[in-house]
N, C-alpha and C positions, 0 to 999 in steps of 0.2 A: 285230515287231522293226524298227527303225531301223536304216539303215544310212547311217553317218554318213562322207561321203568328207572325207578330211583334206587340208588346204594347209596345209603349214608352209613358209613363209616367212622366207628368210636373203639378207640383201642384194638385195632386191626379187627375187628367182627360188625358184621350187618346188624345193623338195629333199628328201630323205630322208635323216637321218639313222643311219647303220649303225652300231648299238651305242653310241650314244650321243655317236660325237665330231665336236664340231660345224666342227673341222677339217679333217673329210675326209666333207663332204657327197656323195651323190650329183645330181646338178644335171642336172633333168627340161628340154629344150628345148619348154619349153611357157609359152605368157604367164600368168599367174596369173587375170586377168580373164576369158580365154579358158577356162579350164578351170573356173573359179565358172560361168560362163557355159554349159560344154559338161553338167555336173554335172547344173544346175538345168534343161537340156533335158530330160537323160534322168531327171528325175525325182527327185532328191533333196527329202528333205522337209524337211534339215539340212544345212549345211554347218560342220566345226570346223574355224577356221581358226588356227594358232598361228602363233605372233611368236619364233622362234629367237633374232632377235638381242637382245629384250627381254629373252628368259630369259639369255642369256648376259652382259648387260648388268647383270640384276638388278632389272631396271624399267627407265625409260627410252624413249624414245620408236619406236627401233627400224625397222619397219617401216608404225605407227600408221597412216600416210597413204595405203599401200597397201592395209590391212587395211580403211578406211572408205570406199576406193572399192569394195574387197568390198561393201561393207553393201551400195552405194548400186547396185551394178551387178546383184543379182541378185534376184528375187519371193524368194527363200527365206531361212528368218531365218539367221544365222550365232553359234552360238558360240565366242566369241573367247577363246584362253588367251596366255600370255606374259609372264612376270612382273608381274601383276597384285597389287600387296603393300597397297594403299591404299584408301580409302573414296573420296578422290579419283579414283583412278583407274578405280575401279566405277562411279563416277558418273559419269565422261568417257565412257566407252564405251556407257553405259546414253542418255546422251546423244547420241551418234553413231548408236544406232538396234541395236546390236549385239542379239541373241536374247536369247543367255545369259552371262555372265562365269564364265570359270575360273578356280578362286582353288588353288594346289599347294600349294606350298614355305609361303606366307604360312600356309598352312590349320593346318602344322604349327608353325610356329612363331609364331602369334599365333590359338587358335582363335576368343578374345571378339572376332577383325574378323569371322568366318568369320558369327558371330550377327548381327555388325550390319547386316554386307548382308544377309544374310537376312531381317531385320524391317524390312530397308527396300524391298528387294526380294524378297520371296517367291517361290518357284519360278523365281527368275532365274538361281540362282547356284548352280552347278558344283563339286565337289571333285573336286579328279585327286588318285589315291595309286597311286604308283608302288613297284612294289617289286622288288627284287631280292633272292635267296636268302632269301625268305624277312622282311627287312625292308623299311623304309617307306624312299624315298631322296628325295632332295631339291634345289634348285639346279642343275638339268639332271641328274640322276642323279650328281652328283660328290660326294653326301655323304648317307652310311648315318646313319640315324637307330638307336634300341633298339626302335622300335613295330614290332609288326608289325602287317600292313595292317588285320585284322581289330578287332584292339582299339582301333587308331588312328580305324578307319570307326564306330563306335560309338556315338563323341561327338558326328556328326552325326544320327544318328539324330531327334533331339527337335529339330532346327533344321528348318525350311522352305526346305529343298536342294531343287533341282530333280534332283538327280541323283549317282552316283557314277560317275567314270571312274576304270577300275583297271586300270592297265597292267601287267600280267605282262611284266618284262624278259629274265625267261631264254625264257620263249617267244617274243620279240620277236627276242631275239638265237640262236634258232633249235637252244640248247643240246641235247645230246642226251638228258639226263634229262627236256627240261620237257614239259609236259602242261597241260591244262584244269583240271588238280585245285584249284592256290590259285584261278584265277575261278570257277570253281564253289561253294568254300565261301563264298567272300567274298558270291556272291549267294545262296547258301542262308542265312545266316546274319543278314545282315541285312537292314530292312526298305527300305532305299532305293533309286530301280531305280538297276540297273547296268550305265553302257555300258561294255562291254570295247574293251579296246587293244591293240594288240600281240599281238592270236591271228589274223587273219585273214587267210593264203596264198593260201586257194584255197576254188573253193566249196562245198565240202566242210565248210570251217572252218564257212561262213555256216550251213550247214545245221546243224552241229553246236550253236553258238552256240543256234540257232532253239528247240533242243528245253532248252535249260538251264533252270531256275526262276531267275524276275527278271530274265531279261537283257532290258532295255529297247532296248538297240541295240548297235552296233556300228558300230569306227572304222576305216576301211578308207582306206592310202593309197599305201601301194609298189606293191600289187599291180593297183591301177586306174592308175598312172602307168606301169607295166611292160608294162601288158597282161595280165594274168595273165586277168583277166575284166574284163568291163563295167561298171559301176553300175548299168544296166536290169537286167543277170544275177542282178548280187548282191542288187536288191531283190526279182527275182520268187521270187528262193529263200527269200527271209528272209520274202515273204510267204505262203507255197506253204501 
């Protein structure tokens, strides 16, 4: 299992978003470069780095310029998410050298792009499905769709995905019902691997994760900026 340290990036600074609003970031005293840098020490094999202000923007160029001196600053490939809606736009980043491209919001509501980076880029290209209570959400979490995650992830199936990230929201937002239960069916069920999102506290989680069926990795980013654990911790667990 992969364990994938996350830099989301809002007005050139590392932050972490709590529950989603992108107005009351929390904002890590750490250079971005610096910490792609400190990652790729201790050994990451992956870095996901997301574009907040793209997503909030819609598209848009964001933090683009920061995110490409990612590429260029660290040996390790980086998957880039953040409003990515366009063919163009998978082709700009596939050109700046980026790993993988994350394709969300666009996934669902345009799945025939979802195909065409796929045939054009094979195993390059990323679906994030985010869900909350139960449905698929979308446009930084501000808009429930009727899918739920399961049947929505489906449709990629028969496409040349490199992967599904499936962010469980109520365990992200630390609800007192949620559980492992929606990542778990979402990876038992279907066949694409699945990096989870928004499960990972403590190393425990990691361990936990380790033993699921199909979890290809895992996205870890509050808890390595807080200190919770290290990223040498979290991989010697996830490789144990």
């Amino acid at each position: 299992m992969i364990i994938y340290p996350d830099i989301e990036l809002q007005n050139g600074k590392c932050v972490n978003l709590v529950r989603g609003q992108m107005d009351q970031p929390v904002v890590y005293d750490v250079d971005p470069l610096e910490a792609a840098k400190q990652f790729a020490a201790q050994g990451a094999e992956w870095l996901h780095v997301i574009d907040l202000d793209a997503v909030d923007e819609g598209g848009g160029n964001g933090n683009c310029d920061l995110v490409c001196a990612l590429i260029k600053a660290v040996p390790v490939p980086i998957q880039v998410a953040g409003g990515i809606r366009s063919m163009n736009a998978v082709d700009w980043w596939m050109e700046q050298g980026a790993g993988r491209v994350v394709v969300g919001t666009a996934a669902v509501k345009d799945p025939s792009f979802v195909r065409e980076a796929c045939t054009k880029y094979p195993g390059k290209i990323t679906v994030s499905v985010d869900s909350r209570d139960g449905k698929v959400v979308v446009e930084g979490w501000r808009e429930t769709t009727m899918f739920s995650p399961l049947e929505f992830a489906r449709q990629f199936e028969t496409m040349d995905v490199a992967g599904l990230i499936f962010t469980d929201i109520d365990r992200d937002d630390d609800l007192p019902d949620s559980s492992l239960a929606a990542t778990t069916e979402i990876a038992t069920e279907i066949i694409l691997p699945v990096i989870a999102s928004g499960t990972v506290k403590t190393l425990d989680d990691v361990s936990t994760l380790r033993y699921l069926p199909n979890i290809a990795g895992a996205i870890t980013g509050r808890a390595l900026f807080g200190g919770t654990f290290t990223l040498a911790e979290a991989i010697e667990v996830a490789r144990a």
